[in-house]
C-alpha positions, 0 to 999 in steps of 0.5 A: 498516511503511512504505507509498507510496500513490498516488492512482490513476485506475487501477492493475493488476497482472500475475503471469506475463502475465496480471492478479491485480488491477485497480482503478479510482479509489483508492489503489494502496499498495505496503506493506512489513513489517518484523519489529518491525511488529504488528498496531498498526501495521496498525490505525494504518495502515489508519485513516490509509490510508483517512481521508486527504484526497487526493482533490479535492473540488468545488472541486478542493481535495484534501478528500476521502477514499477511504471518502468517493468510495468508492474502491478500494485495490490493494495490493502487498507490496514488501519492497525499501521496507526496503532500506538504502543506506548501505554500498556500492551493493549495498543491503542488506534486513535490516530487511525481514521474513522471509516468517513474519513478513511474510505474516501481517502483509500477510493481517492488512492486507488484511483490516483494509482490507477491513473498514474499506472494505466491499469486497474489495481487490485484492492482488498474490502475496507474493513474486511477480514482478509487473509494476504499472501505474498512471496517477497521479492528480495525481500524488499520492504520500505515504509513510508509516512507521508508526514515525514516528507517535509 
């Protein structure tokens, strides 16, 4: 599983013009799932997610985390994280899993973060064409794949 977070000021997203989700201060986090992904990668994820140290402190220093301001996540299924470019300039999405393995994966995270944050998140469609908006706070932008955690 591999997932871009973005420290947000404020972020939405739009399915068919009209906005799905909004969100405040927090984490805009684009996920995307692939087949070997399970339910320990979403265990290990969510707990970094919502435990990072990015968010400034009194200070100014990024010391704080998002349980820590009570921030928000809107969280975005985006399968073409997985896209492979090492042949040709078409890339290839083979490693991105198929919607029956994926959709329950992506269900699975959101509850997981839910609980871990005490409040609903907001979500885009799995599958849907969206349009997302975010201001970058900072900017703040970190990548993390669940594969390379050992």
């Amino acid at each position: 599983m591999i997932v871009v977070i973005q420290r947000a000021s404020e972020a939405s997203v739009k399915i068919d013009g009209k906005i799905k989700s909004q969100i405040g201060l927090g984490l805009m986090i684009l996920v995307g799932i692939e087949e070997a992904d399970t339910q320990e990668d979403i265990s290990w994820l969510c707990n970094k997610i919502v435990n990072l140290r990015i968010f400034p402190d009194e200070n100014g220093v990024m010391n704080k985390s998002l349980l820590e301001i009570s921030g928000e996540i809107l969280l975005i299924s985006q399968f073409t994280l997985h896209a492979s470019t090492k042949k040709g300039n078409r890339p290839s999405y083979i490693k991105a899993a198929r919607p029956e393995t994926a959709i329950p994966l992506y269900e699975a995270l959101i509850a997981s973060l839910e609980l871990s944050i005490g409040k609903p998140i907001g979500t885009g469609e799995f599958g849907a064409d969206m349009k997302v908006s975010l201001v970058n706070d900072g900017p703040v932008t970190i990548l993390i794949d669940s594969k390379d955690r050992k």
